[in-house]
C-alpha positions as CSV (number, residue, x, y, z in Angstrom):
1,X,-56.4,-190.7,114.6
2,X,-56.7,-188.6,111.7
3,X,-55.4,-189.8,108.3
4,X,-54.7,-187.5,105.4
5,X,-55.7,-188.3,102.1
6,X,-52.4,-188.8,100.7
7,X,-52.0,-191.3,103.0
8,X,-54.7,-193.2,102.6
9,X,-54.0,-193.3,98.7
10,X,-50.7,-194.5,99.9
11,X,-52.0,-197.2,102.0
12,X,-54.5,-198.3,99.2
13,X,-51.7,-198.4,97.1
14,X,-49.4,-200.9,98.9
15,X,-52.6,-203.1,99.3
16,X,-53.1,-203.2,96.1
17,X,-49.4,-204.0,95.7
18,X,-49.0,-206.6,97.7
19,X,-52.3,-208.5,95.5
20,X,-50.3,-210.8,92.8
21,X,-51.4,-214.2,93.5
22,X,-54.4,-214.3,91.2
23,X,-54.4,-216.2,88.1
24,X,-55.3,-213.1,86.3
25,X,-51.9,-211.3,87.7
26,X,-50.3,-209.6,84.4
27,X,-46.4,-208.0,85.2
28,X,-47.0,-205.3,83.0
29,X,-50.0,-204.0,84.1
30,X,-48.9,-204.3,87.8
31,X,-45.4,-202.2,87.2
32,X,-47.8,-199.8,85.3
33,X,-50.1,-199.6,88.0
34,X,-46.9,-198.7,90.6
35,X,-45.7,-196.3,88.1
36,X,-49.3,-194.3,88.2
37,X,-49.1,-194.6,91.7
38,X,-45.8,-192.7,91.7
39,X,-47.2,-190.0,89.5
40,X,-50.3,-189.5,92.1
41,X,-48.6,-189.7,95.2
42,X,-45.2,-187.7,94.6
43,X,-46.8,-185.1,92.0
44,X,-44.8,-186.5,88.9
45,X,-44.5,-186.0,85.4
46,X,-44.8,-189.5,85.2
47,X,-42.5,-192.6,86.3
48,X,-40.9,-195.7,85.1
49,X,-39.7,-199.1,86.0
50,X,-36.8,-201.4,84.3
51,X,-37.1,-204.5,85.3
52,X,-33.6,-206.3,84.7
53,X,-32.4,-209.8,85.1
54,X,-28.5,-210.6,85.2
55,X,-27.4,-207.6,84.1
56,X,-29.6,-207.7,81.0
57,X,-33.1,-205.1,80.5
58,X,-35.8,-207.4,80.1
59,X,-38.4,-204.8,80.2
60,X,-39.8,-201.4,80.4
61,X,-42.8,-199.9,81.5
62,X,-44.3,-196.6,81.9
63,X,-46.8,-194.8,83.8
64,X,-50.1,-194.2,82.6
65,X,-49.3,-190.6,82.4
66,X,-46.9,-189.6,79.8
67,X,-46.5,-192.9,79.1
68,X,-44.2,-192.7,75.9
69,X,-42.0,-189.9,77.3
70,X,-41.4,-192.2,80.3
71,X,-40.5,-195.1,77.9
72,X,-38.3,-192.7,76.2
73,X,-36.5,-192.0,78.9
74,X,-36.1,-195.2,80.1
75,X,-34.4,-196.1,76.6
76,X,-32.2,-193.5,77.1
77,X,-30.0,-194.5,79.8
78,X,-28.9,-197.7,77.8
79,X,-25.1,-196.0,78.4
80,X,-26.1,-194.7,82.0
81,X,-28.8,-193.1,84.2
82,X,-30.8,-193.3,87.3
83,X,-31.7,-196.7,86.5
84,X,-28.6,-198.2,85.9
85,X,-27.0,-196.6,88.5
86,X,-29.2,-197.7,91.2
87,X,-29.6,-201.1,89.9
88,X,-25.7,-201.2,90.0
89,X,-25.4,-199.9,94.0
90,X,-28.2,-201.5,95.0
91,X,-28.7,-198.0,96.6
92,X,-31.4,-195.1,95.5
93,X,-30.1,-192.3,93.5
94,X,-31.9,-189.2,95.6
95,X,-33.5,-186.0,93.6
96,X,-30.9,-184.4,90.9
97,X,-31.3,-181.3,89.0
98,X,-31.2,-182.3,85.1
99,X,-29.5,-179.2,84.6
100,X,-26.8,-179.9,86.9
101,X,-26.3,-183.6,85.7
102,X,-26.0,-182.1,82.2
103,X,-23.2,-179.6,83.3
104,X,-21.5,-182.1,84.7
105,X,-21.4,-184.3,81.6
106,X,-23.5,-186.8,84.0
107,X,-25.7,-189.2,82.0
108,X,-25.6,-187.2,78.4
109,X,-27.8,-189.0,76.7
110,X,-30.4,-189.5,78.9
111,X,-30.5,-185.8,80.5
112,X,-30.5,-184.3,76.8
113,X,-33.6,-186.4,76.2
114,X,-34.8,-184.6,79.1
115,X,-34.4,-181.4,78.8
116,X,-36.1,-182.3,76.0
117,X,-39.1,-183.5,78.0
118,X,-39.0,-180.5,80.3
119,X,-38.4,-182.8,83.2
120,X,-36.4,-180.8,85.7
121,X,-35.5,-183.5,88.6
122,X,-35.3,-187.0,88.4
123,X,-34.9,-190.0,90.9
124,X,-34.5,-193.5,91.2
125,X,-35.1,-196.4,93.6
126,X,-34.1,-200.0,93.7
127,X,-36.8,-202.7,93.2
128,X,-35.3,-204.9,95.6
129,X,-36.0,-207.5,98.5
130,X,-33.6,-209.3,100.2
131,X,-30.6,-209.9,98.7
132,X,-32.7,-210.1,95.0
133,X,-32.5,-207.2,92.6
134,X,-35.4,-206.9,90.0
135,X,-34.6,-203.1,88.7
136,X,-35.3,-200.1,89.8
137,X,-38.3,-197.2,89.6
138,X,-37.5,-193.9,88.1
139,X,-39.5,-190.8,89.1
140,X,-39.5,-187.7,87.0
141,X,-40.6,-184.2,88.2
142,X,-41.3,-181.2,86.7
143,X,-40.4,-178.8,89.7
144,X,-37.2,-178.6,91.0
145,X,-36.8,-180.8,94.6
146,X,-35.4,-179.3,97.4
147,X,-35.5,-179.7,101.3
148,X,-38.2,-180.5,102.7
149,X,-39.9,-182.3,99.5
150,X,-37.4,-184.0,98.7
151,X,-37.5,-185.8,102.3
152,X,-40.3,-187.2,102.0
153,X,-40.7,-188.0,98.2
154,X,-37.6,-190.4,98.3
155,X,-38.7,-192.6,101.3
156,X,-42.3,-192.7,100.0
157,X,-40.7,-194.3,96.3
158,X,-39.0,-196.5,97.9
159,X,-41.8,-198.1,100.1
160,X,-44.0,-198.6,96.7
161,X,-40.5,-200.0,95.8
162,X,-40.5,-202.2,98.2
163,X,-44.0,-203.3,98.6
164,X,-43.7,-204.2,94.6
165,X,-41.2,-206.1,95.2
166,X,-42.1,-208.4,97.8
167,X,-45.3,-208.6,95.4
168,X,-43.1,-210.1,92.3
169,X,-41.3,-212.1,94.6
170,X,-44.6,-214.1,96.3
171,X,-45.7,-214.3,93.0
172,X,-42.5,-216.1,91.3
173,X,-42.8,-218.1,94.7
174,X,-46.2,-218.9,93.8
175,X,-46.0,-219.7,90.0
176,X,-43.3,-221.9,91.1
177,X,-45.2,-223.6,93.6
178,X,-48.2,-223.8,91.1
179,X,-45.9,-225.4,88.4
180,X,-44.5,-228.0,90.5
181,X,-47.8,-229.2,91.9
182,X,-48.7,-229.8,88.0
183,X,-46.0,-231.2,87.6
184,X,-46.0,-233.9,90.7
185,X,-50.4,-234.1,89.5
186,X,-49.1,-235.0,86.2
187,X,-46.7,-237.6,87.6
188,X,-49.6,-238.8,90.0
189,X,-51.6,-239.4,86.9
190,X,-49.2,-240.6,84.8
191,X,-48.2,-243.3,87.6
192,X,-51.6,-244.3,87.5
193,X,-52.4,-244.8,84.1
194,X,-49.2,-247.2,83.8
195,X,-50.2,-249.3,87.1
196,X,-53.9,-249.7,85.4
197,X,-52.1,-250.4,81.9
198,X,-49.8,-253.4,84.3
199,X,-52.6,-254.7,85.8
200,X,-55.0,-255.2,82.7
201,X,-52.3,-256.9,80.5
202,X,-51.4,-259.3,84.0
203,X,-55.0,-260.1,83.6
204,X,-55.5,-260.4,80.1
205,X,-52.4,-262.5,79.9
206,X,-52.8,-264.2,83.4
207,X,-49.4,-263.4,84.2
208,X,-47.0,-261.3,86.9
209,X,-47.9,-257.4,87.4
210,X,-43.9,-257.2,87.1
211,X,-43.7,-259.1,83.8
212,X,-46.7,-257.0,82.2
213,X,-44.3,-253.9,83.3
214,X,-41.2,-255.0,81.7
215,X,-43.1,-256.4,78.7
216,X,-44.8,-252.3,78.6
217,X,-41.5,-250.7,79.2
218,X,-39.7,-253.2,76.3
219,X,-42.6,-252.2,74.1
220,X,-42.4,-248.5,74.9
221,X,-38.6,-248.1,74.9
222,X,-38.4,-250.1,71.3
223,X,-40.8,-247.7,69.6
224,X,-39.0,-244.5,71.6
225,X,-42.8,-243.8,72.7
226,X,-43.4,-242.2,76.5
227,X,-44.5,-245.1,78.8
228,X,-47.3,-243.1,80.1
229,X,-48.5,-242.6,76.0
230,X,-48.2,-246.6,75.3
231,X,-49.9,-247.3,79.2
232,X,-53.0,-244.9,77.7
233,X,-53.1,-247.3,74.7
234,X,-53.3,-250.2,76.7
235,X,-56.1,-248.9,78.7
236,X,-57.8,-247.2,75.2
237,X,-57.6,-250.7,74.1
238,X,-55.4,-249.1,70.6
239,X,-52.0,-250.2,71.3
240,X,-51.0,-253.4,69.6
241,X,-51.6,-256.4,71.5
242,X,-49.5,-258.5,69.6
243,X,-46.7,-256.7,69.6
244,X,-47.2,-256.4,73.6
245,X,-47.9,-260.0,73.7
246,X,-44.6,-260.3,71.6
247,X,-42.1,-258.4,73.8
248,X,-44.0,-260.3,77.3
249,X,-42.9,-263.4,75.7
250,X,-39.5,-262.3,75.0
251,X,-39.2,-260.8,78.3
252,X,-41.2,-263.2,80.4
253,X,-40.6,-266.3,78.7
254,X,-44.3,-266.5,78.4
255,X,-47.3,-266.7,80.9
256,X,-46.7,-268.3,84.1
């Protein structure tokens, strides 16, 4: 089967999209590196993506190519533009003439900036999967887009869209994922230290593992100290062992 070379760059692309479970995996650099791809595959000026979270912009980022005139325009639609208005459908917002937007008082601000630009068409697809909206992508063209281009420029957004997203979404999944096992490794540990802490005071004091825990937690809850920071005394050999011998008394009613 023969493959052209656009679509191999398109296939290389939603590999490379699809790679975000590294610990090296940097969100800006990865919405730039969609961006670019945009600008090769679709013949852009350049491209951008707002990434917004509850209704709120929480960042912007720019191809490669043109990289401050896409920023630019991405700050320009903070009272409307492709952006917002796919992010508010859910839906993409196909090729549109700047021109024509402009006559029609559509989006002022953002198609004054540009004119400015010299952008002629712009478009915009949601970054979405599911149910979950992260933003959208904004493509801007220098040409005018007319059947049959624009068939085939939209859908081919949209699947870099898509493939981005499902990429930010495995990798929230997998920070997640990666935080909780710290945390549950951390409480693991911590668990430990305190039974090692229980059962070197029981010995030192020939006494009940229990009563060496209640004599620990008294000690650690009167001095508003972490139980796992006062078992890591214990075990250090730093903590006061007449104050701990103190509190087992008071709680134990000495050694049995």
């Amino acid at each position: 089967m023969h493959h052209t070379t656009r679509e191999l760059r398109l296939a290389a692309a939603l590999v490379e999209a699809a790679d975000t479970l590294s610990d090296s995996f940097g969100i800006e650099d990865y919405l730039q590196r969609l961006a670019d791809h945009c600008v090769d595959l679709l013949a852009a000026q350049a491209a951008g993506v707002m990434l917004i979270d509850g209704g709120r912009t929480v960042s912007l980022t720019g191809s490669s190519a043109h990289e401050d005139m896409a920023i630019d325009l991405l700050q320009a639609q903070h009272s409307g533009g492709p952006c917002l208005d796919t992010y508010g459908s859910g839906r993409a917002v196909p090729p549109v003439s700047i021109r024509a937007a402009r006559a029609a008082s559509r989006w002022p601000d953002f198609t004054e900036r540009a004119l400015r630009h010299d952008v002629v068409t712009t478009f915009a697809v949601p970054l979405r999967r599911s149910d979950r909206l992260f933003g959208a992508l904004n493509v801007f063209v220098p040409t005018l887009l007319g059947e049959p281009s624009s068939g085939s420029e939209l859908p081919m957004a949209q699947i870099l869209a898509d493939s981005a997203s499902l990429g930010l979404q495995n990798n929230t999944v997998h920070s997640q994922c990666r935080t909780l096992a710290g945390q549950l490794q951390q409480a693991l540990s911590s668990r430990v230290r305190i039974e090692q802490a229980k059962g070197m005071l029981a010995e030192r004091w020939n006494a009940r593992a229990d009563h060496a825990f209640m004599a620990l937690r008294q000690y650690a809850r009167r001095r508003r100290l972490p139980l796992d920071r006062v078992a890591s005394a214990v075990i250090e050999r730093s903590a006061d062992d007449t104050e701990l011998r103190r509190e087992f008394d008071g709680t134990a009613g000495g050694p049995s």
